[in-house]
C-alpha positions in Angstrom: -97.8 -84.4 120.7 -100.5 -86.2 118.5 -97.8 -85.8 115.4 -94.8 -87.2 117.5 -97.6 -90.3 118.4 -98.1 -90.9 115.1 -94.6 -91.2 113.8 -93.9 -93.5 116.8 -97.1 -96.0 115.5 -95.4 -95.6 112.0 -92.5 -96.4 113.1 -93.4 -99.3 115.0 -95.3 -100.5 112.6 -91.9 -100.6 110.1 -89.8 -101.8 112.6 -89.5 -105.3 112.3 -90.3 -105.2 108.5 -87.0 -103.1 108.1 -85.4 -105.4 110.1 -86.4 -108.3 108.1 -85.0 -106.4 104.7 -81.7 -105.8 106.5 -81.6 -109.5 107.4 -82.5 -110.4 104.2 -79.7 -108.1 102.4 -76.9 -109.7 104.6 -77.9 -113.6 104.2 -78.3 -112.6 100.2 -74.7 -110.8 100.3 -73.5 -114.1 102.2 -74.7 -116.7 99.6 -74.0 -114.5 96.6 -76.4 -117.1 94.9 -80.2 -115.8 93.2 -80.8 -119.3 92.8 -81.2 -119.6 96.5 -81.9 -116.0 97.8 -82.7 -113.2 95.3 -81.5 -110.0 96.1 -84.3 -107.5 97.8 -83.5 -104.9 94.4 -84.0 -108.1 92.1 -87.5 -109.0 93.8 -88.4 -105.4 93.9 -87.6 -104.8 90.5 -90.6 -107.1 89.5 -92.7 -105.3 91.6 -91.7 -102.0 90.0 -92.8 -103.5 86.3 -96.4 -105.2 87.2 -97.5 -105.5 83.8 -94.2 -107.0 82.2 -94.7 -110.3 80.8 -92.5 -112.7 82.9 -91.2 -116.1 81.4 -94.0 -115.8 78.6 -96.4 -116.5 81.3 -98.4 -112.9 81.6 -97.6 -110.6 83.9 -97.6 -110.3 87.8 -100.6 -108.0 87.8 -102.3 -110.3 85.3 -101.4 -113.6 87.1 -102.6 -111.9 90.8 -105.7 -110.5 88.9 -107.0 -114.2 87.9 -106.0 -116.1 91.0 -107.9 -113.3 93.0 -111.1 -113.7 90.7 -110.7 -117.6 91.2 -110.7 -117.3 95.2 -113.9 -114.7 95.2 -115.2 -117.3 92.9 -115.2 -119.8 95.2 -115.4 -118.1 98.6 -118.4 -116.6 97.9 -119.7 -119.6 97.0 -118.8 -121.0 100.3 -120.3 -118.2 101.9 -123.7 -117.8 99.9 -124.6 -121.5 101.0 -122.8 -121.6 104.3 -123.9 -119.0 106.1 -127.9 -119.4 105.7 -127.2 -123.3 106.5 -125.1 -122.5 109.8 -128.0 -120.2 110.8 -130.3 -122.5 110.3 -128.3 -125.4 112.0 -127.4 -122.7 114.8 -131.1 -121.8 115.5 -133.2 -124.9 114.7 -132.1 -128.3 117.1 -133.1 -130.8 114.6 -131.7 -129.4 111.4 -128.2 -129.4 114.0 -128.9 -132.6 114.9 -130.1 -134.5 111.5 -126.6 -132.1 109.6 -123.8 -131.9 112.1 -122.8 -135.4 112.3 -122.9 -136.1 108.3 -121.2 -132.5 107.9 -118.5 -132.8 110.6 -117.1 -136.3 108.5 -116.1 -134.0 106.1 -114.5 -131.4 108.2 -110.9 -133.5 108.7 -110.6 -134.0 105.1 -107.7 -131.1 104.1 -108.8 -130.0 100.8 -105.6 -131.2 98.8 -107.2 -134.5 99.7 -110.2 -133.8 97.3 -107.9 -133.4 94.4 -107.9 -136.8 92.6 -111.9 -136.9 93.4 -112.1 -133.4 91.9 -110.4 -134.3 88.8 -112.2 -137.6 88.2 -115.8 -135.6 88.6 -115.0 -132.5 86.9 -111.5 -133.2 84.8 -110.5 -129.5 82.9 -114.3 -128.5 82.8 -114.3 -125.0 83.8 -117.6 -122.1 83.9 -117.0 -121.3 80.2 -117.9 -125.2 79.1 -120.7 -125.1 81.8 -122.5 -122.4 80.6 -121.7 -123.3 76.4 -119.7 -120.4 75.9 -117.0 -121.2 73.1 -115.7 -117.8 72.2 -114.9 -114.1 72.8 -114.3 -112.6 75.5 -116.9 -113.7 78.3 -114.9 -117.1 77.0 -111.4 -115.8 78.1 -112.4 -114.9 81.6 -114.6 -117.8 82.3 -112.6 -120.8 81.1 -110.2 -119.6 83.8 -112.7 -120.4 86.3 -112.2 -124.0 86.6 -114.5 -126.0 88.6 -112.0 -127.8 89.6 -110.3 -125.1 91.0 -113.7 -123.0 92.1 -114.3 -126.8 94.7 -111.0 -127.0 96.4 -111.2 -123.5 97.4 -115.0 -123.8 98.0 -114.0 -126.8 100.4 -111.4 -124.7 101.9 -113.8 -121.8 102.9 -117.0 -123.5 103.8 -116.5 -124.8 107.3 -115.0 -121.7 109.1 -117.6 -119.9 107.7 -120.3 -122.4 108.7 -118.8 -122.8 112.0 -118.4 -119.5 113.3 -122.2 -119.3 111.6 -123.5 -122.0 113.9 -121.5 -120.7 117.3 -122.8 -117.5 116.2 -126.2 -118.0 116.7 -126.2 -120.5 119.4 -124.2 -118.2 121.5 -127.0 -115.7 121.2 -129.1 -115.3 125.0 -132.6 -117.5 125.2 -133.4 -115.0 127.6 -133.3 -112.3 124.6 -135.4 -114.2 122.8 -137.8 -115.7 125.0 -138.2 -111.2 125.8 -138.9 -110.6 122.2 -141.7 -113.3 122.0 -143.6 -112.3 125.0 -143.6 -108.9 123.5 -145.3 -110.0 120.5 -142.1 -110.4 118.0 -143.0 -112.2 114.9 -139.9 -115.2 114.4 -139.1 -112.9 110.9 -139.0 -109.9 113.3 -136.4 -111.6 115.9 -134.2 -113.0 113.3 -133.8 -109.6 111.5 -133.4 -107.5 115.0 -132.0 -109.7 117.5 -130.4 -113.1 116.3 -128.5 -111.7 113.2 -127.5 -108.8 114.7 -126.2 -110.7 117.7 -124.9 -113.4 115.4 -122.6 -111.1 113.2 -119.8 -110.4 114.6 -119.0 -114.7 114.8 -120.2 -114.8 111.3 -117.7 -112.3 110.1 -115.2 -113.4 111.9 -115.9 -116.8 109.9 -115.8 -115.0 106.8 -112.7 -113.5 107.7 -110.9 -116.7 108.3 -112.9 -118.3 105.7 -111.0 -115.8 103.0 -107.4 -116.6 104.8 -108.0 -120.1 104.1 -109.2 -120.0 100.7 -106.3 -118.2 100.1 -103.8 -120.7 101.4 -106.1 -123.4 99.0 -105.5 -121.2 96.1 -101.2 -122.5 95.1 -102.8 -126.0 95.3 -105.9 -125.5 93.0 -104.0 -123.7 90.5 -101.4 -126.8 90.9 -104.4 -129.0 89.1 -104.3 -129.9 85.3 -105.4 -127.4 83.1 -104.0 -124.3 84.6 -102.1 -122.3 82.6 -102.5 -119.0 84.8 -102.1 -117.9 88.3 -99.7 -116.4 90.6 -99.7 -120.6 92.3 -99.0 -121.6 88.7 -96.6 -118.6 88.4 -94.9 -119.8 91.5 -94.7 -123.6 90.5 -93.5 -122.8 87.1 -90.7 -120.4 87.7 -89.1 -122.9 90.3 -88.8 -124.9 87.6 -86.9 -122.3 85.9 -84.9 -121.7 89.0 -86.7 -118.1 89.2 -86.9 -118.2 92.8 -86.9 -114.3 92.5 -90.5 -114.6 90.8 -91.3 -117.5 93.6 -91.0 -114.9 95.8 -92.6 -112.0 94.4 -96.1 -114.4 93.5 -95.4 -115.3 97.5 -95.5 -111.3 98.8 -97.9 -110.6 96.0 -100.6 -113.7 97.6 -99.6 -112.0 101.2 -100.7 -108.3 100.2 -103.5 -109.0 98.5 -104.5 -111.1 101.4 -103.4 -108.9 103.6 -105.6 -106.0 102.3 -108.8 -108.1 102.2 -108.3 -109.0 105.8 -108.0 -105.4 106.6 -111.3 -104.7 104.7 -112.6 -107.3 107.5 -110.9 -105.6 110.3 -112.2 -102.2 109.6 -116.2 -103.5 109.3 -115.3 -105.3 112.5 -113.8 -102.2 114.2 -116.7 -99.6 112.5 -119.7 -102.1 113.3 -119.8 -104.3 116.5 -117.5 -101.7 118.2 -120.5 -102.8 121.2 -118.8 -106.5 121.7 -115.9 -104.8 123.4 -118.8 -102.9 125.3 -119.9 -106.1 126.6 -117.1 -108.1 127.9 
């Protein structure tokens, strides 16, 4: 019974996406044109040969590898500074008061808007020119990094983060609080057992959305001058080529690897505040 259950989640699970590949087959068997629609067995194909160089631009693997060290640059940025801030804005009514008006101008503002700002303060700089390194290869991984780049996907990730920080912790019960102090908690004590504890499952889920986004920034920040790598450069450069199969491989490629790191979310949410479903 429990193996018959399992095949049925499987193949729910592949319904739809077998669906979508049968779809997909017909329309490209109607059009008969790659230019438009690839063929499933051309797009696959790519995905078969990861490290083969593609129009003398690296590989897939290569291109994915960068543009996922460029996003991790710049989303843990976002979340090193805006989660102690949203804590801080979440727990103490002045710093919320003096911060959340001047922060929430900013909050509108898509980050593609940043870009001609971006490029007048920090032009092709990247980590590499930063930090003085001009050679070897600490200088191959770091001039990838540009700052450019490293802000628009900062932007991108820093106010989910910070919001779901602040919600967080102003959606955690006075009365909780108010019963450790009258015990005789020390403020380090109730922030380490009660309010961040309490706080964490908002403050992931920030993080979680926080990661989506960034992604979704990354095709635009790797649009800027002085990218020459990428899967979002990949992408822009083969439609120029009228590759639209490797438009559509750096597009599934982008999806799984975001896909996977919002699974790694989903499984810390699912293993560690398995007690919020407790309480609703």
């Amino acid at each position: 019974m429990e193996f018959r259950t399992v095949l049925v989640r499987i193949g729910a699970y592949l319904l739809v996406p077998v669906l979508f590949l049968v779809l997909w087959g017909v329309i490209d068997r109607q059009l008969n044109n790659e230019v438009i629609l690839p063929g499933v067995g051309q797009v696959a194909a790519l995905f078969l040969q990861p490290t083969e160089s593609l129009i003398a631009m690296g590989s897939l693997a290569t291109n994915v590898a960068i543009s996922l060290v460029r996003v991790l640059a710049g989303y843990l940025l976002a979340v090193c500074l805006a989660i102690p801030l949203g804590i801080l804005m979440g727990y103490y009514g002045t710093a919320h008061r003096l911060l959340n008006g001047f922060l929430a101008l900013f909050r509108p503002i898509p980050p593609l808007a940043w870009v001609p700002l971006v490029l007048a303060w920090f032009g092709v700089a990247s980590l590499a020119s930063m930090f003085g390194v001009e050679e070897g290869t600490a200088y191959l991984y770091l001039n990838n990094l540009k700052l450019s780049m490293v802000f628009i996907i900062f932007i991108g990730a820093f106010y989910p983060v910070l919001t779901s920080a602040i919600h967080g912790v102003m959606g955690v019960r006075s009365t909780l609080l108010d019963s450790a102090r009258v015990l005789g908690a020390g403020e380090w004590d109730i922030f380490r057992k009660i309010l961040l504890p309490a706080a964490s499952p908002s403050i992931v889920n920030g993080m979680r959305i926080g990661l989506g986004v960034a992604w979704m920034c990354l095709v635009s920040a790797e649009m800027l001058p002085g990218s020459i790598s990428g899967v979002g450069y990949l992408i822009t450069h083969a439609y120029t080529l009228a590759r639209t199969d490797i438009v559509i491989a750096g597009m599934i490629s982008i999806g799984i690897v975001g896909a996977v790191l919002d699974l790694f979310f989903r499984l810390i949410e699912d293993r560690k505040f398995v007690w919020t479903r407790l309480t609703r």
